[in-house]
Biotite code that builds the C-alpha atoms (Angstrom):
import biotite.structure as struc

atoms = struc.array([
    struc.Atom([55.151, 247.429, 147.597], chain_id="A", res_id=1, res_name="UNK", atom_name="CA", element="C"),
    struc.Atom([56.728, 250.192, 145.372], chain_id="A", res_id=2, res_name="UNK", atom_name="CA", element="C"),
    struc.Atom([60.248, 251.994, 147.600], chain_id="A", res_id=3, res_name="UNK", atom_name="CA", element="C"),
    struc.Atom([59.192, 255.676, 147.486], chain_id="A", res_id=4, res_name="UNK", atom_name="CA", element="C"),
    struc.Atom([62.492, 258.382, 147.596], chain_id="A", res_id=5, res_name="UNK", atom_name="CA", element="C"),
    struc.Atom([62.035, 262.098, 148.843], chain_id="A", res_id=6, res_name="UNK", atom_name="CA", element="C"),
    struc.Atom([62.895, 264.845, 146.437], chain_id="A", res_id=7, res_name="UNK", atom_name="CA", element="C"),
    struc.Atom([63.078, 268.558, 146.120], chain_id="A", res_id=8, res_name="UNK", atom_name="CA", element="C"),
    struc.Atom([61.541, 270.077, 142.787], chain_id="A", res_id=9, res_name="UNK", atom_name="CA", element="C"),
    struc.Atom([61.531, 273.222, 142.408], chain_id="A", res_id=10, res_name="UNK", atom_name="CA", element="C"),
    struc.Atom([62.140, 274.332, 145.724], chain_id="A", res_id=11, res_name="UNK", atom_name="CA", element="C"),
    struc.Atom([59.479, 271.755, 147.573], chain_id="A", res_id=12, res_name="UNK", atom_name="CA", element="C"),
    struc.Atom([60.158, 268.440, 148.921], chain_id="A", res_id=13, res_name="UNK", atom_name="CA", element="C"),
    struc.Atom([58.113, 265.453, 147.887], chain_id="A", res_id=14, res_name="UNK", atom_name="CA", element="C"),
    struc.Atom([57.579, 261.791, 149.030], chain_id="A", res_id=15, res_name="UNK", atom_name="CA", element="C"),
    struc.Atom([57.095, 259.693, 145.100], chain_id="A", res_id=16, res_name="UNK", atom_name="CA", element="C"),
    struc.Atom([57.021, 256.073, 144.610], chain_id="A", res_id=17, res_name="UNK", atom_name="CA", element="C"),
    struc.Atom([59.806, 254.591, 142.349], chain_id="A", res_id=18, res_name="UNK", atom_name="CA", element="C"),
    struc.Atom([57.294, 253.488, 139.176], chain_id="A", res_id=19, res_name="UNK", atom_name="CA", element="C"),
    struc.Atom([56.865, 257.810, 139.842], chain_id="A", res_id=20, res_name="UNK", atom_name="CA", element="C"),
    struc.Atom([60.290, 258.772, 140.113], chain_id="A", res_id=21, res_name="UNK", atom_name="CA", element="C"),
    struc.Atom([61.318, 256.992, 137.292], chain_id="A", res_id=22, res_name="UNK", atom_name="CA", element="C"),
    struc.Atom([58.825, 258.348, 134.807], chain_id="A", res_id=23, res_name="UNK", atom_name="CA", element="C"),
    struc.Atom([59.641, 262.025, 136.818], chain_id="A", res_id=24, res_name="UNK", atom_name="CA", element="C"),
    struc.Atom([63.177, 261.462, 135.965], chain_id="A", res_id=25, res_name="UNK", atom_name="CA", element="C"),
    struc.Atom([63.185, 260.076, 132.867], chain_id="A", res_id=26, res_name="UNK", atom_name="CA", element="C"),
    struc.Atom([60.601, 263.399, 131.601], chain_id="A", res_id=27, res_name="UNK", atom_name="CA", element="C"),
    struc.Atom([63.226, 265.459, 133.338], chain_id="A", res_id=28, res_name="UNK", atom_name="CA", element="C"),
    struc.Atom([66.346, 263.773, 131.687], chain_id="A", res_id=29, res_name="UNK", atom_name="CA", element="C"),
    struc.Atom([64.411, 264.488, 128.184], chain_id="A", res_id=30, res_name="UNK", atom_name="CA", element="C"),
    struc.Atom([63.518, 268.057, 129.084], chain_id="A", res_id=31, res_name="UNK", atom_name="CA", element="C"),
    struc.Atom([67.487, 268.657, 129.990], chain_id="A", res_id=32, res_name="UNK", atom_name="CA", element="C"),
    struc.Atom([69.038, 267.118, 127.339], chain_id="A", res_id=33, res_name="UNK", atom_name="CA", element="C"),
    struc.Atom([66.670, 269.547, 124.824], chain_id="A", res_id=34, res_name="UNK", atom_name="CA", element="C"),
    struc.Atom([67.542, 272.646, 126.401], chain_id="A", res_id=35, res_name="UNK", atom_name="CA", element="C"),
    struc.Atom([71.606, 272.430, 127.244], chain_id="A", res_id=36, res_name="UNK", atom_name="CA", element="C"),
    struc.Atom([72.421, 274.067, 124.699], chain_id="A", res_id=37, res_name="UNK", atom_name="CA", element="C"),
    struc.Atom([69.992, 276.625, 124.692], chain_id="A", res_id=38, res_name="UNK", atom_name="CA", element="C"),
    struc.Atom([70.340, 280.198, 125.853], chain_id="A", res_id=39, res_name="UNK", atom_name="CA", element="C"),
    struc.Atom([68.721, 280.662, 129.326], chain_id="A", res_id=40, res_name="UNK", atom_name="CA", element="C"),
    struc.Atom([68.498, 276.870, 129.734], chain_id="A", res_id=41, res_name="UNK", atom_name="CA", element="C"),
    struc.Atom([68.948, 277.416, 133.599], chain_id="A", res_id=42, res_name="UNK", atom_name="CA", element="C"),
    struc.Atom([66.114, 279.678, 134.046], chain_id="A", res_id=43, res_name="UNK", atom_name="CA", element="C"),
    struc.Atom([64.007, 277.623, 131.469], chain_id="A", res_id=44, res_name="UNK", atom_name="CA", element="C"),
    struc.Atom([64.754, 274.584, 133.379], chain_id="A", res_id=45, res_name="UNK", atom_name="CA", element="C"),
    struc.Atom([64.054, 276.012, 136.408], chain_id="A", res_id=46, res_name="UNK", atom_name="CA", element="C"),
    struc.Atom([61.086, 277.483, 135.749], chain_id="A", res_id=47, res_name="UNK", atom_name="CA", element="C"),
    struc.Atom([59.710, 274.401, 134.165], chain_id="A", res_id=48, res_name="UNK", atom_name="CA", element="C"),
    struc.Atom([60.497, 272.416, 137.200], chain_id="A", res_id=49, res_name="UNK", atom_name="CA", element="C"),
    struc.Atom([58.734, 274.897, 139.557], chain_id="A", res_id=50, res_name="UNK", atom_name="CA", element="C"),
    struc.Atom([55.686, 274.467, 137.432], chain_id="A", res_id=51, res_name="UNK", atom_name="CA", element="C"),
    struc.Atom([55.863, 270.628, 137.581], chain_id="A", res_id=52, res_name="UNK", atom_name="CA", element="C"),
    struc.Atom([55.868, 271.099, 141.151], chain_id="A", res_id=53, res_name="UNK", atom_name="CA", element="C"),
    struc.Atom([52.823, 273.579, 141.491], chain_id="A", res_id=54, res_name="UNK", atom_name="CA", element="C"),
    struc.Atom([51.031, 270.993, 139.521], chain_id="A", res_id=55, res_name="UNK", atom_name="CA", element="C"),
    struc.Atom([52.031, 268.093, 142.033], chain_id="A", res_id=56, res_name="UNK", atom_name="CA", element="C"),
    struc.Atom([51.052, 270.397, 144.949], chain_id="A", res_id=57, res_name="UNK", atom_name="CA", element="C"),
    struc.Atom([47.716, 271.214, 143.565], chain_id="A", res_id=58, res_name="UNK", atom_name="CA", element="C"),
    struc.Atom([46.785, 267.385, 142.325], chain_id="A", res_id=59, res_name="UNK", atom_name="CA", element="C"),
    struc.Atom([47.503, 266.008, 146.078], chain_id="A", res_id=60, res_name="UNK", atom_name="CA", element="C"),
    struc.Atom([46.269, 267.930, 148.195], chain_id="A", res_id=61, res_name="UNK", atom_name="CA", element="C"),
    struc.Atom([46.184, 266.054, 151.324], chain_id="A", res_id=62, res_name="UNK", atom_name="CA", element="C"),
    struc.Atom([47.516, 262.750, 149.701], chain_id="A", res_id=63, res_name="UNK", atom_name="CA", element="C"),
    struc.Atom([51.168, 262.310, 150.793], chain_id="A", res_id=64, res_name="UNK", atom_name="CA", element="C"),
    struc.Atom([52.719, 260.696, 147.971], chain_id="A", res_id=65, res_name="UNK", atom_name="CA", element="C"),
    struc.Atom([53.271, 261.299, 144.531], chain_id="A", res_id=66, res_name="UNK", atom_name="CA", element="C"),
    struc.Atom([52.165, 258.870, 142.365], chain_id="A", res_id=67, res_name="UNK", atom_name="CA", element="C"),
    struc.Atom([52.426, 257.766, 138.394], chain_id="A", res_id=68, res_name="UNK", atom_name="CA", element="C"),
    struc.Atom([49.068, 258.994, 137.653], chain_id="A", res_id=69, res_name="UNK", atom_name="CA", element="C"),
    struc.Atom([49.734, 262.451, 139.103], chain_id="A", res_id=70, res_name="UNK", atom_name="CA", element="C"),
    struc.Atom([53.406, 262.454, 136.920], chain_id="A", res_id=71, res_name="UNK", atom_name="CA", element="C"),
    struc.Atom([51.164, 261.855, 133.658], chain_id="A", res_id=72, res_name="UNK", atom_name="CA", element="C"),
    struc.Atom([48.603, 264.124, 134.689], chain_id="A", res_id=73, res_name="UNK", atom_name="CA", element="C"),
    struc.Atom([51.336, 266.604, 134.735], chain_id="A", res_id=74, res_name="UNK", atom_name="CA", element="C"),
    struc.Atom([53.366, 265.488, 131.215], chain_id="A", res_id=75, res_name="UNK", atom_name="CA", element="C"),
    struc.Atom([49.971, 265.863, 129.562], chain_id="A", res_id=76, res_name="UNK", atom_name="CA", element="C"),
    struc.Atom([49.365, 269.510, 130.813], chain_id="A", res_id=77, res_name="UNK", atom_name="CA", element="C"),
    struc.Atom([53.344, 270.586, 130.227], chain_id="A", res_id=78, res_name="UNK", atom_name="CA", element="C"),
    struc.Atom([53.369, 268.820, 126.729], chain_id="A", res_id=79, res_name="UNK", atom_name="CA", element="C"),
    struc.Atom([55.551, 265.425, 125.777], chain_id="A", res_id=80, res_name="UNK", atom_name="CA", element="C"),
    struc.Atom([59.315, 265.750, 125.010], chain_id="A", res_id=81, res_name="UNK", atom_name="CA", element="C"),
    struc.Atom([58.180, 264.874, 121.232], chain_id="A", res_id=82, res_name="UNK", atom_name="CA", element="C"),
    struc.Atom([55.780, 268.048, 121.368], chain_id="A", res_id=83, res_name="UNK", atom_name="CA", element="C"),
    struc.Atom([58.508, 270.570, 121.919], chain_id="A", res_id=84, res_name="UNK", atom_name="CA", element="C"),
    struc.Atom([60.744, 269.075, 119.846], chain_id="A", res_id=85, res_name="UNK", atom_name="CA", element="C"),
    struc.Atom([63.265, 267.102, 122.433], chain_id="A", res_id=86, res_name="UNK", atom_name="CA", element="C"),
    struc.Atom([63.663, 262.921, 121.851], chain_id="A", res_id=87, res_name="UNK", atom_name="CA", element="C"),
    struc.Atom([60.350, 260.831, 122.669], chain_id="A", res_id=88, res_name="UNK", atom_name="CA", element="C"),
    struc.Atom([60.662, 259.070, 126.113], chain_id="A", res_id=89, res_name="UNK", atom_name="CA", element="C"),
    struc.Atom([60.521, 255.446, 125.833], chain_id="A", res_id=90, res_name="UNK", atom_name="CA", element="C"),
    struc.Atom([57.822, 252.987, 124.775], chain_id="A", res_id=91, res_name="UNK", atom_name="CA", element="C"),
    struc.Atom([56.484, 252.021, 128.703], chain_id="A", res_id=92, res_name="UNK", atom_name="CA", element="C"),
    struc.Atom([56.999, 255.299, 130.308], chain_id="A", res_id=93, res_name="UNK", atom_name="CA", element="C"),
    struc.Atom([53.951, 257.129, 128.648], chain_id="A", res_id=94, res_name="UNK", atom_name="CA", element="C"),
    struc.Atom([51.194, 254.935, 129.694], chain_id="A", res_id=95, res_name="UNK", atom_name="CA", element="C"),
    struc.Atom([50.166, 253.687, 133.245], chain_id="A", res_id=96, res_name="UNK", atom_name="CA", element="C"),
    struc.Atom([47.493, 251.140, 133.792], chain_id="A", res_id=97, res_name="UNK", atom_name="CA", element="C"),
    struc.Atom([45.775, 251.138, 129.817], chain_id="A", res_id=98, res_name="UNK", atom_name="CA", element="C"),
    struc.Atom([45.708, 255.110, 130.212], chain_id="A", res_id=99, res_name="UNK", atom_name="CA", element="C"),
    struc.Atom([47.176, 257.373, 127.714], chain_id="A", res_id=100, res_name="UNK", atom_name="CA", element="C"),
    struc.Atom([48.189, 261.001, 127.251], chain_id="A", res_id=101, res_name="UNK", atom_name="CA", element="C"),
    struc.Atom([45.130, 261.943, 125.952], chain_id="A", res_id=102, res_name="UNK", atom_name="CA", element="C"),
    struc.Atom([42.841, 260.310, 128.793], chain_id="A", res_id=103, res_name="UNK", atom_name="CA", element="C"),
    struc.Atom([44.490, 262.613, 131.166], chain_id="A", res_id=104, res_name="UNK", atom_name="CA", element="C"),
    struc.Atom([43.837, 265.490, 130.266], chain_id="A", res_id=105, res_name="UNK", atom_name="CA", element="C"),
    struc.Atom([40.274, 264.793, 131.308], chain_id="A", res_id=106, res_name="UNK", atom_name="CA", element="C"),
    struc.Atom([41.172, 263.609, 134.265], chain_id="A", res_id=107, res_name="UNK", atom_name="CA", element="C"),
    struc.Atom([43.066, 266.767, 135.670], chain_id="A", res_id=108, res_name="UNK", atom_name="CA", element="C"),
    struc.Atom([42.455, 270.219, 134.265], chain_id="A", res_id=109, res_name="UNK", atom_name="CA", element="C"),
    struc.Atom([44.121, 273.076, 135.654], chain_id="A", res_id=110, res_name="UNK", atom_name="CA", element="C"),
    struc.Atom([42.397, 276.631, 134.793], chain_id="A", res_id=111, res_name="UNK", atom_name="CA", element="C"),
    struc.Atom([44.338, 278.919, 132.338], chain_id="A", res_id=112, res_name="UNK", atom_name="CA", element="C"),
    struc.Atom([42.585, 282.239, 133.331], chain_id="A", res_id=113, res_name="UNK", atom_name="CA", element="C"),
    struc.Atom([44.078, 284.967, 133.516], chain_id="A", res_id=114, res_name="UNK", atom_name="CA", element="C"),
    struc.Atom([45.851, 285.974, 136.769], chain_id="A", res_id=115, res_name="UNK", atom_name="CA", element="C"),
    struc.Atom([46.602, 289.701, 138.136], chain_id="A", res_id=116, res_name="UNK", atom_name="CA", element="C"),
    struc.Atom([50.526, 290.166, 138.789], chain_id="A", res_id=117, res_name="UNK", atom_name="CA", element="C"),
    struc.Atom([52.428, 293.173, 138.602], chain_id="A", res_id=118, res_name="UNK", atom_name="CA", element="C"),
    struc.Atom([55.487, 293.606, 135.204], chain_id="A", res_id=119, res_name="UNK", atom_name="CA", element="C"),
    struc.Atom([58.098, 294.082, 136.373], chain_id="A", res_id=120, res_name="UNK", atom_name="CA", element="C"),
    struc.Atom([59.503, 293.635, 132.916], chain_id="A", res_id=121, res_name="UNK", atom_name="CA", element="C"),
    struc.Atom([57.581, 296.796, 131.507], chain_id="A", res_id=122, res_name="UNK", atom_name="CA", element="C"),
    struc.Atom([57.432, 298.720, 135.053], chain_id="A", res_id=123, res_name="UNK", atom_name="CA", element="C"),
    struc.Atom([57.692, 302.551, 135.664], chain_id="A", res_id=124, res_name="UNK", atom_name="CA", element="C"),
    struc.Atom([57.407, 302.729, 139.098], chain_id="A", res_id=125, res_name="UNK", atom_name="CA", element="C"),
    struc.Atom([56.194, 299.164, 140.610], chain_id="A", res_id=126, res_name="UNK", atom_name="CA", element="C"),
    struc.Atom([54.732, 297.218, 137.515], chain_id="A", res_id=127, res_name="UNK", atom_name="CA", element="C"),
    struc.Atom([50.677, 297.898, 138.562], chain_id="A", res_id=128, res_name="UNK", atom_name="CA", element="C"),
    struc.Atom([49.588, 299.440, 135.325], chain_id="A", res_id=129, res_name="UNK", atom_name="CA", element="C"),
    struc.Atom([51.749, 296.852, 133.826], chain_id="A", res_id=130, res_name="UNK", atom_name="CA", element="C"),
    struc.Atom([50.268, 294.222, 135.157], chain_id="A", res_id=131, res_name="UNK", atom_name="CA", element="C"),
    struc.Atom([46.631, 295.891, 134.965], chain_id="A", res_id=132, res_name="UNK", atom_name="CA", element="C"),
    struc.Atom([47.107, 296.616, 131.020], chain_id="A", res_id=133, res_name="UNK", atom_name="CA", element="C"),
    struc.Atom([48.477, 292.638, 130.414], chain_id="A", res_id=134, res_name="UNK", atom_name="CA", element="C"),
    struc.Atom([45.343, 291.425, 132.450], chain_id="A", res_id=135, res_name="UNK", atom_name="CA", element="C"),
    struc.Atom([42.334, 293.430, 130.579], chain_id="A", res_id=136, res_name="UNK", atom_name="CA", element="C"),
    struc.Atom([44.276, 292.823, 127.339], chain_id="A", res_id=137, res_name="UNK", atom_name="CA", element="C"),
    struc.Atom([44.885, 296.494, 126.738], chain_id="A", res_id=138, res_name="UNK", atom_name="CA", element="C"),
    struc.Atom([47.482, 297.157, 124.008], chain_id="A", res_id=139, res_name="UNK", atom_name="CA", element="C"),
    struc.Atom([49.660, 299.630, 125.997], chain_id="A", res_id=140, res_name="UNK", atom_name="CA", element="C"),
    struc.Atom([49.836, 300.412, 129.713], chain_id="A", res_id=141, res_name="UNK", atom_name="CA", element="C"),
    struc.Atom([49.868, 304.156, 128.515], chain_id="A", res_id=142, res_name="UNK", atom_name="CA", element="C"),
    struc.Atom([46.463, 304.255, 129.014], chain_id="A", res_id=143, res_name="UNK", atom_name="CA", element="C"),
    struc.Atom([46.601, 302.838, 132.570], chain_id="A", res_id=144, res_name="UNK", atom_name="CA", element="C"),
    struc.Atom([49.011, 305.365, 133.730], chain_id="A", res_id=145, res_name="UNK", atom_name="CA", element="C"),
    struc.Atom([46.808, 308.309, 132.424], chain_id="A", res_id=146, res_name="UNK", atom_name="CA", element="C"),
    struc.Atom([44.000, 307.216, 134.227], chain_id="A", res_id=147, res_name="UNK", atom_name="CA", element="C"),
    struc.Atom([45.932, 307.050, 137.485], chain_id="A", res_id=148, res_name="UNK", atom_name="CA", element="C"),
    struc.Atom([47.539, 310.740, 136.656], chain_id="A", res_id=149, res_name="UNK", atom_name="CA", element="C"),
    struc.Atom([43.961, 311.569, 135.974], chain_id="A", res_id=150, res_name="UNK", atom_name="CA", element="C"),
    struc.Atom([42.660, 310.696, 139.625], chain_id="A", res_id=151, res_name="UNK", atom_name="CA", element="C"),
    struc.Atom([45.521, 312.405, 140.942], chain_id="A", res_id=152, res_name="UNK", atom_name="CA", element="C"),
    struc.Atom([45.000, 315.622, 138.933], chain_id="A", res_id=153, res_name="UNK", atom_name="CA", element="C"),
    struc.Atom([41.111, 315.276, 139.747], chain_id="A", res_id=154, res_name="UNK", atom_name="CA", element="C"),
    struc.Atom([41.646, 315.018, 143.458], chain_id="A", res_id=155, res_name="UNK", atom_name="CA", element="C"),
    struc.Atom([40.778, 311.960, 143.730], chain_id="A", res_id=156, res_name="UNK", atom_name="CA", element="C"),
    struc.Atom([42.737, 308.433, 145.174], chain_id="A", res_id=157, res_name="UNK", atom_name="CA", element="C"),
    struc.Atom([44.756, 307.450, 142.862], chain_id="A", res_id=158, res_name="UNK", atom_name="CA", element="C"),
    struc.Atom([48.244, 307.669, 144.915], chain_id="A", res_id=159, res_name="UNK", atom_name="CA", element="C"),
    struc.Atom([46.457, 305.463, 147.653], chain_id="A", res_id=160, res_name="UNK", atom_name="CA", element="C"),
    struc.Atom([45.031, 303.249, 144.820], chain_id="A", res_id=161, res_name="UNK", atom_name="CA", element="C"),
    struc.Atom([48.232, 302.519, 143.121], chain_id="A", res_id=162, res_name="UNK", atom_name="CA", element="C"),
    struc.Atom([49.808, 301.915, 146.577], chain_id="A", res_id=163, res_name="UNK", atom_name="CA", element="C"),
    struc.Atom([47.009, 299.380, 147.622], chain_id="A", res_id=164, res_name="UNK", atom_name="CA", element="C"),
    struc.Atom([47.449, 297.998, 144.548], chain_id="A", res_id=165, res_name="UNK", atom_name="CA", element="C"),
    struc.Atom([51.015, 297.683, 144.418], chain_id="A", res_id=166, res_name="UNK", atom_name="CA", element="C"),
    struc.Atom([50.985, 296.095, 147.532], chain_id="A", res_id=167, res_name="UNK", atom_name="CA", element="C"),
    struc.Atom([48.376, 293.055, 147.157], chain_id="A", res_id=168, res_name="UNK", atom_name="CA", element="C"),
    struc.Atom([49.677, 292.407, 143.715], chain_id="A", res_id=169, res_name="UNK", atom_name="CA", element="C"),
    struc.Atom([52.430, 290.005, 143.835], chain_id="A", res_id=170, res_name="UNK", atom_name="CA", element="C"),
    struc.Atom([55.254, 290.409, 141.179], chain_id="A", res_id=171, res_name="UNK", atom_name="CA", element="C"),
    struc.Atom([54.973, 288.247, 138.354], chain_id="A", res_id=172, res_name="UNK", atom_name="CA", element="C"),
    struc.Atom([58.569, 286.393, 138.910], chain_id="A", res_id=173, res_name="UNK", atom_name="CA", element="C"),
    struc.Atom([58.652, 283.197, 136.664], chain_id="A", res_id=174, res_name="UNK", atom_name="CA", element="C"),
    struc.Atom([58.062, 282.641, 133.300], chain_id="A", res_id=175, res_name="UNK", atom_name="CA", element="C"),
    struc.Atom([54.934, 280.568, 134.331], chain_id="A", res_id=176, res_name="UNK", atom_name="CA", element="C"),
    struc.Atom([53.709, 283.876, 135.985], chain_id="A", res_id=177, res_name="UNK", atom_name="CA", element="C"),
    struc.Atom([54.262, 285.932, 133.215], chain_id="A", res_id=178, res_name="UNK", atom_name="CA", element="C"),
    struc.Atom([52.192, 283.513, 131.271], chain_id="A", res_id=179, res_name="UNK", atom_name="CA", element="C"),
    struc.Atom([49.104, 283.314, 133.772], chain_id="A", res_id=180, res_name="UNK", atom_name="CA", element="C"),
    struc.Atom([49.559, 286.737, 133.855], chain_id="A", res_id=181, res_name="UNK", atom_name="CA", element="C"),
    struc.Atom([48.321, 286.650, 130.071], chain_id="A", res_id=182, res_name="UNK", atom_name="CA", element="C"),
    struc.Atom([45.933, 283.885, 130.533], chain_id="A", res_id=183, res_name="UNK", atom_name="CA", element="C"),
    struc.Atom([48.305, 281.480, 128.135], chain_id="A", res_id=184, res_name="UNK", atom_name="CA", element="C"),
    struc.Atom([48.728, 278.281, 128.948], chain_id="A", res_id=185, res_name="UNK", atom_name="CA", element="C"),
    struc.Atom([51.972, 277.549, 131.597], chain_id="A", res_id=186, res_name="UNK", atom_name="CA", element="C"),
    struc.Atom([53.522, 274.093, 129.204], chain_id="A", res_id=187, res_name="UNK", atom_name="CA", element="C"),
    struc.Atom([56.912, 273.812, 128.593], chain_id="A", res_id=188, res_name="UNK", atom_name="CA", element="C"),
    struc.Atom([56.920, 275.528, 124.809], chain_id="A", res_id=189, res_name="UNK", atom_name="CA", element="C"),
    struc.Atom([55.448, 278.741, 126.194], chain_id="A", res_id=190, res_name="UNK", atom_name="CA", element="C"),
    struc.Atom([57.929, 278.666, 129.051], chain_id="A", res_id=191, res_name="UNK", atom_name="CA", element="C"),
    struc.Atom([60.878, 278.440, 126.717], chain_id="A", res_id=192, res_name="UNK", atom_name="CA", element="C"),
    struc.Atom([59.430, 281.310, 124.575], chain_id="A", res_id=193, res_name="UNK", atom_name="CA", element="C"),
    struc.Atom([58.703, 283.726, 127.084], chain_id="A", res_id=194, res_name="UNK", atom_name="CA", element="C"),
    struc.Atom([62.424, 283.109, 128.674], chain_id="A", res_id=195, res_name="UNK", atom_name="CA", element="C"),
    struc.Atom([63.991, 283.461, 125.258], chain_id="A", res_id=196, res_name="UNK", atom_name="CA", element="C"),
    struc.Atom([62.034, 286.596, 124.252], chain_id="A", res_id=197, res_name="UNK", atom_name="CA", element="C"),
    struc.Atom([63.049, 288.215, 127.500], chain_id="A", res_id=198, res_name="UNK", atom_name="CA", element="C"),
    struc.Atom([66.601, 287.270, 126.752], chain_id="A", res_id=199, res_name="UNK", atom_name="CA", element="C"),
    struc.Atom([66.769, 288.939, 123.561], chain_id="A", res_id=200, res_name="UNK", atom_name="CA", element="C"),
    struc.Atom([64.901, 291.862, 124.808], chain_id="A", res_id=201, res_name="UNK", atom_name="CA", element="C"),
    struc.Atom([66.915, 292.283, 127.180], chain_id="A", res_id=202, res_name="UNK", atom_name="CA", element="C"),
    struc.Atom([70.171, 291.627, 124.678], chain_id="A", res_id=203, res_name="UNK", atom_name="CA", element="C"),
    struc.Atom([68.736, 294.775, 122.395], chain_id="A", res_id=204, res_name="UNK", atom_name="CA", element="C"),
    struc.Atom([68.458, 296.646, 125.475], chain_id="A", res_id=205, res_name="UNK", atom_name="CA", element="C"),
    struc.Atom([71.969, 296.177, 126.216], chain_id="A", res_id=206, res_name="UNK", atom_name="CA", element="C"),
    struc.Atom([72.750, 296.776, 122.673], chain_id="A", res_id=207, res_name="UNK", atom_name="CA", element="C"),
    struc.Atom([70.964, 299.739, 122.460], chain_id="A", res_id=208, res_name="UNK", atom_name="CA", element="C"),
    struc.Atom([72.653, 301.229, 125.993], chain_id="A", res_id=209, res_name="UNK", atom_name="CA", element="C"),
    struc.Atom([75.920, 300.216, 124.587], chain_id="A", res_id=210, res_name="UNK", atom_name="CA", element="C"),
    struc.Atom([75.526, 302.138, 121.437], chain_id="A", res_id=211, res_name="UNK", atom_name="CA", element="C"),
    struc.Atom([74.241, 305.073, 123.571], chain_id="A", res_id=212, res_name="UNK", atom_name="CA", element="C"),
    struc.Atom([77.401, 305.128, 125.272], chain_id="A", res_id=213, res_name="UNK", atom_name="CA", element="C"),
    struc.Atom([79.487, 304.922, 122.478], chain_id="A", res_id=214, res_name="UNK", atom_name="CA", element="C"),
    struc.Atom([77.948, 307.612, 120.838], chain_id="A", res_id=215, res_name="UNK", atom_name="CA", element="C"),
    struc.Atom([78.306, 309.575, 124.268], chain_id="A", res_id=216, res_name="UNK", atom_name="CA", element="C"),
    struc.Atom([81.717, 309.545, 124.855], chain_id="A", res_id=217, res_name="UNK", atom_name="CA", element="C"),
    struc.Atom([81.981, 310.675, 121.125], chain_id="A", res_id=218, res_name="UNK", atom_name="CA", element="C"),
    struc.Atom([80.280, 313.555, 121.366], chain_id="A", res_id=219, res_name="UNK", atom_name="CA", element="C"),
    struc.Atom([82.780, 314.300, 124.778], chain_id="A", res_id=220, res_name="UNK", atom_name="CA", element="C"),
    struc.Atom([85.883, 312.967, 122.240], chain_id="A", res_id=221, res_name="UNK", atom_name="CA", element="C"),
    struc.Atom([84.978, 315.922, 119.559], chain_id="A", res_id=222, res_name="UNK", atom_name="CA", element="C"),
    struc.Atom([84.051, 318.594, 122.656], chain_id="A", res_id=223, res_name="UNK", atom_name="CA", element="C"),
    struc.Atom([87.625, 317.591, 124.122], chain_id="A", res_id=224, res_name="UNK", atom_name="CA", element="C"),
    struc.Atom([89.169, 317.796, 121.026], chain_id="A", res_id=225, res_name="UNK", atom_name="CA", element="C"),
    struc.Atom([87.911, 321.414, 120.011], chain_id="A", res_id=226, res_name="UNK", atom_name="CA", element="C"),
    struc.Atom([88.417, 323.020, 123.452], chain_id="A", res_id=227, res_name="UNK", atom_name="CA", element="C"),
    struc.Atom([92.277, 321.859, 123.044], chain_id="A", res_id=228, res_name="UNK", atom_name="CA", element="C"),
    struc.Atom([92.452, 323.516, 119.644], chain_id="A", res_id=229, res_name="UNK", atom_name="CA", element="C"),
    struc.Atom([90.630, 326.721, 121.116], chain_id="A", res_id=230, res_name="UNK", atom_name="CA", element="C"),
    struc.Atom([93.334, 326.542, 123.746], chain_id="A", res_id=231, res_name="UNK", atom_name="CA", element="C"),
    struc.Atom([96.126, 326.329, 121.693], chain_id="A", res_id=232, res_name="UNK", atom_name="CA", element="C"),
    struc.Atom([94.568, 328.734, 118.816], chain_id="A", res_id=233, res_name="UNK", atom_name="CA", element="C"),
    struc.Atom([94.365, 331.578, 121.757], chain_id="A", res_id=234, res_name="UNK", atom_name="CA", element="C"),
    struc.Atom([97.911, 330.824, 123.535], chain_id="A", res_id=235, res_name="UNK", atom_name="CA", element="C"),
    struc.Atom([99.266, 331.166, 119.392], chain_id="A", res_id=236, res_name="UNK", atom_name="CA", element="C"),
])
């Protein structure tokens, strides 16, 4: 009889058998080790290891344990170590019982549809039309917020709609919501890419507002500067 250990990952406890934890750990050790160095590796870590953990939650169901076979089922759908370009894991610890990465996929799917959150990364006012434009695949949310400042001019509900909207549309927090939110698939590459992109979005952004100050407070240098020489030119 395997000893089974209780963890937290990702913010939820679980009950796994060793041969479980040990293949958990070792994916986890591998998926560490890539990102270190990396910019954002908290949040990319993170992230990754709430998605392992949605993925345990929704292969158990009412089965209290965590076994090898659900670990796998999860590697395959996140991608292998070698696949994002971290160190292969050992020899023993991607098989279980004859099975192989590529018979598991079959074995647990997980649907990659797209899901309705609200941006908050692109939001005016609560991220709806955001969210609305990534979800019918429209190529700016411009054209959301005119038709909502269309209802409004026409009379019609479109303060009520918004708010309705706004408030059973939960905000698309994690990188793996950001990516269901666009119907891509939640593995560990995508993850990294969406948290890096925001980081250097958000790094030109700060760039930009830095340079906007700058140029700010020389405009107020040159309008200091002249109202001194108009001072002194009139007390001449």
């Amino acid at each position: 009889m395997n000893k089974v250990f209780n963890i937290n990952l990702g913010g939820y406890p679980f009950t796994i058998d060793e041969d479980a934890y040990n293949h958990l750990r070792s994916y986890l050790e591998a998926i560490h080790n890539h990102f270190r160095n990396t910019e954002g590796y908290e949040e990319i870590t993170h992230d990754i290891e709430a998605r392992l953990a949605e993925l345990f939650l929704e292969q158990l169901e009412n089965r209290p344990i965590v076994a090898f076979q659900n670990v796998e089922d999860a590697i395959a759908i996140m991608g292998r170590p070698e696949e994002f370009g971290a160190d292969p894991m050992g020899e023993g610890e991607s098989m279980a019982d004859g099975g192989s990465a590529t018979d598991t996929k079959g074995a647990f799917k997980i649907k990659t549809g797209k899901r309705l959150y609200r941006d908050s990364e692109e939001q005016v006012v609560g991220g709806v039309a955001a969210g609305l434009t990534a979800y019918f695949g429209i190529a700016d949310p411009i054209w959301i917020r005119l038709f909502f400042v269309l209802v409004v001019i026409s009379g019609g509900i479109g303060i009520p709609l918004y708010l309705i909207l706004w408030a059973l549309m939960p905000e698309a927090k994690t990188a793996g919501d950001r990516l269901a939110m666009r119907g891509e698939p939640i593995n560990i590459s995508n993850i990294s890419k969406v948290i890096t992109e925001e980081i250097e979005h958000l790094s030109e952004k700060m760039t930009e507002l830095g340079e906007e100050l700058a140029g700010k407070k020389k405009v107020r240098t040159k309008v200091m500067e002249k109202t001194r020489a108009l001072r002194s030119g009139s007390l001449l």
